[in-house]
C-alpha positions in Angstrom: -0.1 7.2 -5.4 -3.1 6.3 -7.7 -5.9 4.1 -6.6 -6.0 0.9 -9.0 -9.4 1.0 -11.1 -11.9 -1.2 -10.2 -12.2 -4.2 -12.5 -15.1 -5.8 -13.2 -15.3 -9.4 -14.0 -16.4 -10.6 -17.8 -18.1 -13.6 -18.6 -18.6 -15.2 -22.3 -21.6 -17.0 -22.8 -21.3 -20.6 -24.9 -23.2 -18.9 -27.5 -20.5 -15.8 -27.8 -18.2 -18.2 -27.2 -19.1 -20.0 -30.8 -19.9 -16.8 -32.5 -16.2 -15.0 -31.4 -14.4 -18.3 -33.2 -16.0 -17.5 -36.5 -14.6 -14.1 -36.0 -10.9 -12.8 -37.4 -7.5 -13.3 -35.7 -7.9 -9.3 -36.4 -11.2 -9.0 -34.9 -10.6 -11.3 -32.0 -7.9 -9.5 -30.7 -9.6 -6.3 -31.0 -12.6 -7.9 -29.1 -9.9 -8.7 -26.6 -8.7 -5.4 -26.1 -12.0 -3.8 -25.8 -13.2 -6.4 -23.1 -10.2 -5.8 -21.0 -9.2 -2.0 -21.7 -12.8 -0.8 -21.9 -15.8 -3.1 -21.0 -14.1 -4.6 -17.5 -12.5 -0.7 -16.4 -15.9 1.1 -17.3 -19.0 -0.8 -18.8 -21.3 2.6 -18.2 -19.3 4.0 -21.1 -21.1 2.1 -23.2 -24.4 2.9 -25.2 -27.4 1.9 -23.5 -29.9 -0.2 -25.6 -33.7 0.1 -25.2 -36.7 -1.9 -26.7 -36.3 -5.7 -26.2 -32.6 -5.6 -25.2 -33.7 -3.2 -22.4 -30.6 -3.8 -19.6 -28.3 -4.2 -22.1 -25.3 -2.3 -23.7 -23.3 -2.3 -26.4 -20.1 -1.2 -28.1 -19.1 -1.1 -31.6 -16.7 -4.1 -32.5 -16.9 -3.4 -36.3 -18.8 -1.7 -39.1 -21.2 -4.8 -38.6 -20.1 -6.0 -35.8 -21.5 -5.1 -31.9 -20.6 -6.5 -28.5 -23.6 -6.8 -26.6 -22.9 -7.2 -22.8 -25.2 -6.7 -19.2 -24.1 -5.9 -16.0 -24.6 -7.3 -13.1 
């Protein structure tokens, strides 16, 4: 029998919030997936930003496009 992953809980800020309505229906759902599929299973797996965003990580939502996210 396998253990079920750990899940960690995601919160949107209002600010995301507005900025992930301007996005795509396309983009959107990818941000979807990737919140559920990789960001709430394992957020380490992302790249670890330095400088001002020190604490923070991110993954690549697009070309231009980042998800920035901290864990608590």
């Amino acid at each position: 029998m396998v253990a079920p992953t750990k899940r960690y809980k995601v919160h949107i800020s209002r600010r995301a919030q507005k900025e992930i309505e301007t996005l795509t229906p396309k983009l959107r759902a990818k941000l979807q997936n990737i919140l559920r599929h990789q960001v709430a299973v394992s957020p380490y797996e992302g790249k670890k930003l330095a400088g001002d965003l020190k604490g923070y990580w991110s993954v690549r939502l697009s070309y231009q496009d980042r998800i920035v996210y901290r864990i608590d």
